[in-house]
N, C-alpha and C positions, 0 to 999 in steps of 0.2 A: 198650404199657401206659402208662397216665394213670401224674400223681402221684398223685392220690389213690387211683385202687387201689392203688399199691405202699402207700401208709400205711393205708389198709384190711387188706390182707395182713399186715403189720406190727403190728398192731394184733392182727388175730386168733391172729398168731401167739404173739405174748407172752402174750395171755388163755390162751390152752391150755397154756401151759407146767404151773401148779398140777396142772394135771389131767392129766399125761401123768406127771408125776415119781411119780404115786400108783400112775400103771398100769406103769411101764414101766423105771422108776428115772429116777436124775439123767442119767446121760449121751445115752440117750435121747433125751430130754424138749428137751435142750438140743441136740441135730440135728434135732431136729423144730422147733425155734423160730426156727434160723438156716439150714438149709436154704432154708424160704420167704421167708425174706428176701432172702437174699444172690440167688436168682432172680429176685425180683422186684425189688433190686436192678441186676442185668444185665440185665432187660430195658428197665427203664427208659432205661439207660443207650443200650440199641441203638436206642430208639425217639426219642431225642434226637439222639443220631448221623442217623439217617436224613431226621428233619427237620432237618438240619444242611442235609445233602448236597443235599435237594432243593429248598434255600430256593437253595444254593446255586447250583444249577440253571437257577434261574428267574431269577435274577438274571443269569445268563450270557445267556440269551436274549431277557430285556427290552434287555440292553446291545447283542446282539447285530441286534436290530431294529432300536433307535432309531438305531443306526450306517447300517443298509441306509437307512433313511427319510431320513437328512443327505446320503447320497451320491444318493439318486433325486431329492431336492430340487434341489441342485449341478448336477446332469445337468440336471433337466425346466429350470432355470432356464437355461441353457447352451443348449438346446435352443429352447427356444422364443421367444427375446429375437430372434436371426436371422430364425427364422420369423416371427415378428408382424412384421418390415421387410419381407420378400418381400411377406408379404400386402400392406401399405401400398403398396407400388409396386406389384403387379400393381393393385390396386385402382384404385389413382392413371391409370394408363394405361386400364383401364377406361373412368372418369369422363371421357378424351380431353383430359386437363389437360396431359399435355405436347403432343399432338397429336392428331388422327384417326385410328382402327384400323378396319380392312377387319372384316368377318365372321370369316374365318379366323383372325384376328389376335385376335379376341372371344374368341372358341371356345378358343382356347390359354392366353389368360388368365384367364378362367373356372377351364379346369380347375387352374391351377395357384394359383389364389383357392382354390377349395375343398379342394383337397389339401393346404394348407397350414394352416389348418383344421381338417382331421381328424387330421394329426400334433399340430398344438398339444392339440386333444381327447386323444390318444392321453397325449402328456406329463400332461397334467393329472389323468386316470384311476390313472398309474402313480403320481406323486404323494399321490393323496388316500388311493390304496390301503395305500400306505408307513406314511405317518402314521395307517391307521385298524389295521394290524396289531403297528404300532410303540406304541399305547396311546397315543398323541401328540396325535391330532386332537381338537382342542377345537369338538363343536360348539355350534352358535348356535341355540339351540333356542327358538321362537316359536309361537304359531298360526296355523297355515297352512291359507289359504283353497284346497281342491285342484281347486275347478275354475278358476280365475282361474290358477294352476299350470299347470295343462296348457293350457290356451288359449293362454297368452305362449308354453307349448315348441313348439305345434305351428304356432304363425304364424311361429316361426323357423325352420320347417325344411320349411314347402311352398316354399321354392325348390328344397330338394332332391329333394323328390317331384315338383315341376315337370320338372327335369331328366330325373327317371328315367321320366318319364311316367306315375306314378302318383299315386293319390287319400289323402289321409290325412283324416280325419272323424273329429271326437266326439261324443261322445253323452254332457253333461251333464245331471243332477239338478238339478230346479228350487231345493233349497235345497243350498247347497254344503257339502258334507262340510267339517269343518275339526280338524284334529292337530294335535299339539303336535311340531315336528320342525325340521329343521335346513333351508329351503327353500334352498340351495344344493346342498345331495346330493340334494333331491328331484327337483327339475329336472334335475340330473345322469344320474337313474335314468331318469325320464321321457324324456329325450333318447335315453338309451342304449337303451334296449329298443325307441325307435318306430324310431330307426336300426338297428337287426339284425331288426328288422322287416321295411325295406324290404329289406333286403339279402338276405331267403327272399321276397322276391316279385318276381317278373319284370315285367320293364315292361307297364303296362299296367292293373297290379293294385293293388290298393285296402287302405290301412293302416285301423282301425276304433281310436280310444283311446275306452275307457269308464271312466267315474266311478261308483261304487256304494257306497250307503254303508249300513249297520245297525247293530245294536244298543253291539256294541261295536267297530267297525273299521270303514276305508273300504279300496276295492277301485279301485287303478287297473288296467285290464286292457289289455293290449294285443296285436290281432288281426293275422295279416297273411295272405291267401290265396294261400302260397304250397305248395309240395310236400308239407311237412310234415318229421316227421323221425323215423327208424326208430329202434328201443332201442337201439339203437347209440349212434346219433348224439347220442339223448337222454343216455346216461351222459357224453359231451363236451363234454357243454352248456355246465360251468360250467370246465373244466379251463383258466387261462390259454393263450396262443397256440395255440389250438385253436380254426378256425373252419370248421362246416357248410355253412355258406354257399354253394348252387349259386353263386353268382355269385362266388367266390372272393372275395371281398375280406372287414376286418376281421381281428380278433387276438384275437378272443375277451376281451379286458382291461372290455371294458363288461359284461358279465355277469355276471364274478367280483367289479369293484364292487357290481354295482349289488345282489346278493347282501348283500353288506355293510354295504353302506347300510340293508339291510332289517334284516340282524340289528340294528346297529346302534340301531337304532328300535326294538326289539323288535318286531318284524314278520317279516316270510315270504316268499319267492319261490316264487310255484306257475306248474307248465309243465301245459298241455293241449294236447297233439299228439298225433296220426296222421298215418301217410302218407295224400300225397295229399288232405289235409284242414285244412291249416293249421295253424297255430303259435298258441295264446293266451300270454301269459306276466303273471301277476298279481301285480301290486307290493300286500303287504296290511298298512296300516299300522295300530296301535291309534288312538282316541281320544284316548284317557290315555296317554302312556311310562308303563310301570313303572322304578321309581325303580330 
């Protein structure tokens, strides 16, 4: 019960009194006036209690986030400060700067180039995630050109479809879609869905990013032809460290971002699969943010 019913109540209750003492006498008249009071006194009171409690509530779990988000900061920072040295040196040797490496000697430092890489990725997902469920993340919110977007994600990551022996291909619209959004999680998203992309297609096979845009929303979509994935598999889509993946690999943490990120934008993640038919996954962001 509002304040103001209870003084509505209060209100009608005293008006009725004159007319209750005529029908009913004084004493009456006068249970009748304080009865609906003193209730709708108590309830008010319980309905203030209650948004006591659940302000209180909320306040325990904003503290209790923003604590998870300081400590996954701590960590990714702890974490990937070593990592980014490993890379540097493996790199370093790469380049033949301290000396000449055989083939074999390539191949070793390659993988441990890019593995190093995909964990610093993994830190930076768990990161971004912390602070977007922690209410924390301040983003940088701009207009952003999305096919000039995806062109920069996917010329960083045909080495990795090189590797795996697959094709990655876009298919931009001659005028570029452009949102108002935070182009660091965009690219992030975009990263993340054409890597679990590859990761349902077996070598050999072909990633497809498309740009679409209408009336009020643009559509990135992203294709991969691999097995596809049963209702099963579909409900574990998003669940962190849960990954379908025939090829075993991944942690499921870029999907549940990149989820995020969509809401975040007010936007949407949609899945198109069947088995045995491929995997679509459509990043759909507005025009306009709603405010």
């Amino acid at each position: 019960m509002t304040k103001w019913t209870w003084i509505v109540a209060v209100g009608c209750a005293a008006l009725s009194g004159p007319v209750l003492t005529g029908l009913v006498g004084p004493f009456w008249a006068v249970a009748a006036v304080l009865l609906p009071t003193a209730v709708a006194a108590l309830a008010l009171r319980e309905s203030d209690r209650r948004a006591a409690a659940l302000a209180g509530e909320l306040d325990e779990v904003r503290r209790t986030a923003t604590a998870r988000a300081d400590l996954v900061a701590a960590v990714s920072h702890d974490v990937r400060t070593p990592l980014a040295m490993v890379k540097v040196a493996a790199d370093l040797l790469l380049q033949g700067t301290p000396g000449e490496v055989n083939e074999r000697q390539r191949r070793f430092l390659t993988t441990i180039s890019d593995q190093t890489d995909q964990t610093i990725a993994i830190a930076e997902d768990l990161l971004v995630q912390a602070r977007i469920e922690a209410g924390v993340f301040a983003a940088r919110l701009a207009e952003v050109d999305l096919n000039r977007v995806v062109a920069d994600a996917v010329r960083g990551l045909r080495p990795l479809a090189e590797q795996r022996d697959q094709r990655i291909t876009v298919d931009l619209p001659r005028l570029p879609p452009v949102v108002t959004a935070d182009e660091r999680l965009i690219t992030r998203a975009i990263v993340n869905l054409s890597t679990n992309a590859m990761r349902f297609t077996a070598n050999g096979g072909m990633v497809v990013l498309r740009v679409i845009s209408n009336d009020d929303s643009a559509v990135i979509s992203v294709t991969d032809d691999g097995a596809g994935m049963t209702p099963r598999a579909r409900e574990k889509l998003f669940r962190p460290f849960v990954s379908g993946s025939p090829l075993a690999d991944g942690t499921g943490l870029g999907l549940v971002l990149t989820r995020q990120i969509a809401l975040l934008h007010g936007g949407r993640l949609l899945v198109d699969t069947s088995p045995r038919r491929g995997t679509t996954i459509m990043l759909r962001l507005p025009h306009r943010r709603t405010p």
